[in-house]
KEGU-751324 format. One record per residue (C-alpha): residue in three letters; x, y, z. Coordinates in steps of 0.25 Angstrom, whole numbers, padded with zeros to 4 digits, always signed. Layout:
<rs>
AlaXYZ/...
</rs>
This chain:
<rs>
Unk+0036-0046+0111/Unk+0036-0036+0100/Unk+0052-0036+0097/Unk+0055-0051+0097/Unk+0068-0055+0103/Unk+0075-0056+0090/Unk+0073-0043+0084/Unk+0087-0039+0083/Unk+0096-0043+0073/Unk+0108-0036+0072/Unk+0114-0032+0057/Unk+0128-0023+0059/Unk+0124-0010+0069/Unk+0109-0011+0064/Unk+0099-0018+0073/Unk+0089-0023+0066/Unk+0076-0028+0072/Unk+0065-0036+0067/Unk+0051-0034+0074/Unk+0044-0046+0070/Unk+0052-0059+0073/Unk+0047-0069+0082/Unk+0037-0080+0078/Unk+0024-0075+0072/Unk+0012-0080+0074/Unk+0006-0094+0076/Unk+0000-0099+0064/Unk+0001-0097+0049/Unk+0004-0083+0044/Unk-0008-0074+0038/Unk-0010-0075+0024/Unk-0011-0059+0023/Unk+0001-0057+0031/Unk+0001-0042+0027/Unk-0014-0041+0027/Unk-0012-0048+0045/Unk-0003-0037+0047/Unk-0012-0026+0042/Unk-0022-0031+0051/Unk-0014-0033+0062/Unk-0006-0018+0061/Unk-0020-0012+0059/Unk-0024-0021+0072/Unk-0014-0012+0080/Unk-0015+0000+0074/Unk-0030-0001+0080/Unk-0024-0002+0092/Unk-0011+0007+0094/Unk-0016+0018+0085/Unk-0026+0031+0088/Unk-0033+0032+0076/Unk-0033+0048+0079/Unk-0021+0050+0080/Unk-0012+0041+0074/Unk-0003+0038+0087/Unk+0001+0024+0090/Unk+0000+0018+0105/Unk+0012+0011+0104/Unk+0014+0010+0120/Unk+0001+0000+0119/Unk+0007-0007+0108/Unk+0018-0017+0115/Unk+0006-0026+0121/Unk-0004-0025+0109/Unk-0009-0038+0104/Unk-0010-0032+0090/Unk+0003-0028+0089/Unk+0008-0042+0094/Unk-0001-0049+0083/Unk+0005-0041+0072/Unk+0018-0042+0077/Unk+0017-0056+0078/Unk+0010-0055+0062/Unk+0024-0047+0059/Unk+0032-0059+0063/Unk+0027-0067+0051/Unk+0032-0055+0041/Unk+0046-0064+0040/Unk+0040-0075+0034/Unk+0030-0065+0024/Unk+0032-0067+0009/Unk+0033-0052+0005/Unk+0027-0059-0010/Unk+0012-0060-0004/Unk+0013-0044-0005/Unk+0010-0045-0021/Unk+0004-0031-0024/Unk+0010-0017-0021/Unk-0001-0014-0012/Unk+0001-0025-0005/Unk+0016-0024-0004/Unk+0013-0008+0001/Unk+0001-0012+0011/Unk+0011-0023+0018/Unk+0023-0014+0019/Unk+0016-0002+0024/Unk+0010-0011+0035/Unk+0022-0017+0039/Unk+0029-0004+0040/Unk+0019+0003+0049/Unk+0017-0011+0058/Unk+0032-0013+0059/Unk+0034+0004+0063/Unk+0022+0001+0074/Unk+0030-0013+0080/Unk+0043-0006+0081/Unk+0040+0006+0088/Unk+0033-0004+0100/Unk+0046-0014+0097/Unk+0055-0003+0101/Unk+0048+0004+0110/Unk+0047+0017+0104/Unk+0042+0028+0112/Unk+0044+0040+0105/Unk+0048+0040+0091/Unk+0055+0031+0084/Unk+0067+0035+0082/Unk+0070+0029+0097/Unk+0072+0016+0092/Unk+0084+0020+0081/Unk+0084+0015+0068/Unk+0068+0013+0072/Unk+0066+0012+0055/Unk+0077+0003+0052/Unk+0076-0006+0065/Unk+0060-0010+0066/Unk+0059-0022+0054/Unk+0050-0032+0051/Unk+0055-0046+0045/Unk+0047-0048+0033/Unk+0049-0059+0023/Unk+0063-0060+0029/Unk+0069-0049+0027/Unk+0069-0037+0038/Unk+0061-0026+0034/Unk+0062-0012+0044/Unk+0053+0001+0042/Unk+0064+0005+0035/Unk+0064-0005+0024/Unk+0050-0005+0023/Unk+0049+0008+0021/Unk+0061+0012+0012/Unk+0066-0001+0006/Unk+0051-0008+0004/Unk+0039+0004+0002/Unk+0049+0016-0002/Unk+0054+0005-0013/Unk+0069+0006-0007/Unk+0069+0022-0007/Unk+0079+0029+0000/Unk+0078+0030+0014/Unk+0077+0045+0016/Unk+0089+0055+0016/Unk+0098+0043+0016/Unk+0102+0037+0002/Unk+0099+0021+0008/Unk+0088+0013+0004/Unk+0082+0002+0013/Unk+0085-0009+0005/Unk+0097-0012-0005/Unk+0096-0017-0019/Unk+0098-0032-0015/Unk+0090-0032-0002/Unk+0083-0044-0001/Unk+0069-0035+0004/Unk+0071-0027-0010/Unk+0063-0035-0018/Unk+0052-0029-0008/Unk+0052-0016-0009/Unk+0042-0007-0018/Unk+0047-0005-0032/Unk+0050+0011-0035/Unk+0038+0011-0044/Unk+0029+0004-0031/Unk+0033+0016-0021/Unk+0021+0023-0014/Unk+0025+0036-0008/Unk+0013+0033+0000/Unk+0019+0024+0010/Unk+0025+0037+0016/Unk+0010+0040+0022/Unk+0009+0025+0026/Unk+0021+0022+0035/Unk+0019+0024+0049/Unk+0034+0027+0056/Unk+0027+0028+0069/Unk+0031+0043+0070/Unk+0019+0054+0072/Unk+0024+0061+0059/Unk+0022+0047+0052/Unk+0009+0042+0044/Unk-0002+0035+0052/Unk+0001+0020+0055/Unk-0007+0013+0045/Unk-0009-0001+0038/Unk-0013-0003+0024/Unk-0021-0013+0016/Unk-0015-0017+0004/Unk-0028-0017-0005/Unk-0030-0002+0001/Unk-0016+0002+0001/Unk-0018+0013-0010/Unk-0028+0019-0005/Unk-0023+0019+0010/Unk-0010+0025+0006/Unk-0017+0036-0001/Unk-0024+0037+0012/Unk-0013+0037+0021/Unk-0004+0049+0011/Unk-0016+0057+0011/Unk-0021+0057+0026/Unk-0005+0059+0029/Unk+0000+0068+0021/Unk-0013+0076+0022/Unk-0009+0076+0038/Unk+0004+0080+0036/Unk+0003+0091+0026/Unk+0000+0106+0028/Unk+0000+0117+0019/Unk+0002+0130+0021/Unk+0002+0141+0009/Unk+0012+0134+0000/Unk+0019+0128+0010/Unk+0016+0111+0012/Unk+0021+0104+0025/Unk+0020+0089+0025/Unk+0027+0077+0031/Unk+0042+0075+0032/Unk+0037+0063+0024/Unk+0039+0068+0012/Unk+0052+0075+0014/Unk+0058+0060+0019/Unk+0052+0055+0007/Unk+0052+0066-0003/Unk+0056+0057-0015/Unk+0045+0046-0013/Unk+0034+0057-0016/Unk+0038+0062-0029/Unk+0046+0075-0034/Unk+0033+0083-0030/Unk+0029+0083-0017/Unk+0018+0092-0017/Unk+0012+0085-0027/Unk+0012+0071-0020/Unk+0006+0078-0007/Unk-0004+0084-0018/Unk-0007+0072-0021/Unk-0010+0065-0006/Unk-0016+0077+0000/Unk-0031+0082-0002/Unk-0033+0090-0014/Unk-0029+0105-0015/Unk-0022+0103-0001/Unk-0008+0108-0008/Unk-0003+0122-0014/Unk+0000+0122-0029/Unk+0010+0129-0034/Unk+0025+0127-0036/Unk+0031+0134-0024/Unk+0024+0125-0013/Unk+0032+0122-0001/Unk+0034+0107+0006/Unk+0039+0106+0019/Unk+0039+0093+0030/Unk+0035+0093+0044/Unk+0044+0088+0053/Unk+0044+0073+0058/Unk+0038+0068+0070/Unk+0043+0056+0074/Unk+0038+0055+0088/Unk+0031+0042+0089/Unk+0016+0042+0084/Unk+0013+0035+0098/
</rs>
């Protein structure tokens, strides 16, 4: 099964789940655990994903044997020495992965049909055990990648000053505005579901901000339309944001000038199936 029987643990109001306890696989654990997960999340992204189009075939996914082999890798992750991740690119590589695997388990887990907002809290709820601590989307987005930014339009941060899964997170100096174009939240307004090698990882987040946002972006005169994106996450792309789209988008594709204006297309958060 893809939800064990114990995936709910109960802390005050909150349900929390965790998708990936029950025993893991027979046998000794990978010595690339973070590498095995790349291959396996890449093993069903062949499978589930039109490589036209983007959309997920998430009503195949329940019986896939791919998914099953990675959710069985996923069930080591509790016993994982995060210390093995010992370079940035590493660290980003792994996170990035996990996030967009985890996003992928959870919509089948809680049978999502047609946007995840049906399962509520879908952000908060869908966690892996890693290392022994529970890590959700959220905190891997917010508290790990975003180094402990603020959620947005609320003043709370994923993670407090004496979280034991602090010590985790990416310093303020370490943040890459990047992962924005990386994380897939299974919505058809979201980034492309992608997986990422750490000893490519630069070059494959350039890759992803650029095909993204050059999809995402039209100009018109002096008026520039992009992804609500970068409204949610105005702050992570610096006091200039015509200048960062500048920089990720083709050559000469922007107006110059003082008096450009930048408006954000609405979300769609139907599910990308």
């Amino acid at each position: 099964m893809l939800r064990s029987a114990a995936w709910s643990r109960r802390y005050g109001n909150q349900v929390q789940e965790v998708l990936n306890e029950g025993p893991g696989p027979p046998g000794a654990a990978p010595p690339d655990l973070g590498g095995e997960l790349r291959r396996r999340s890449l093993a069903v992204k062949a499978r589930l994903v039109d490589p036209e189009t983007g959309r997920v075939n998430y009503a195949a996914a329940a019986d896939l044997p791919e998914l099953h082999e990675l959710v069985q890798l996923a069930r080591l992750l509790p016993a994982y020495p995060l210390s093995e991740l010992r370079s940035r690119s590493e660290r980003l590589a792994f996170w990035i992965n996990l996030y967009n695997a985890l996003t992928l388990h959870a919509v089948v887990a809680f049978r999502v049909r047609w946007t995840v907002w049906e399962a509520p809290g879908f952000f908060d709820r869908a966690a892996y055990r890693v290392a022994g601590r529970r890590f959700s989307l959220q905190t891997i987005e917010h508290g790990v990648l975003r180094a402990n930014g603020p959620v947005p339009y609320t003043a709370r941060r994923a993670l407090a000053a004496h979280d034991p899964r602090a010590p985790f997170a990416f310093g303020p100096g370490e943040f890459d505005a990047r992962i924005h174009f990386a994380l897939n939240c299974a919505s058809r307004s979201c980034p492309p579901i992608g997986f990422y090698e750490a000893a490519a990882v630069e070059e494959q987040l350039a890759l992803a901000a650029r095909a993204f946002l050059t999809a995402e972006t039209e100009v018109v005169g002096r008026r520039i339309t992009t992804s609500s994106i970068l409204r949610w996450y105005r702050a992570d792309f610096g006091p200039d944001l015509v200048r960062f789209l500048a920089l990720h988008l083709p050559p000469n594709t922007l107006p110059h000038g003082q008096d450009v204006q930048v408006r954000f297309r609405p979300y769609d958060w139907r599910l990308n199936a």
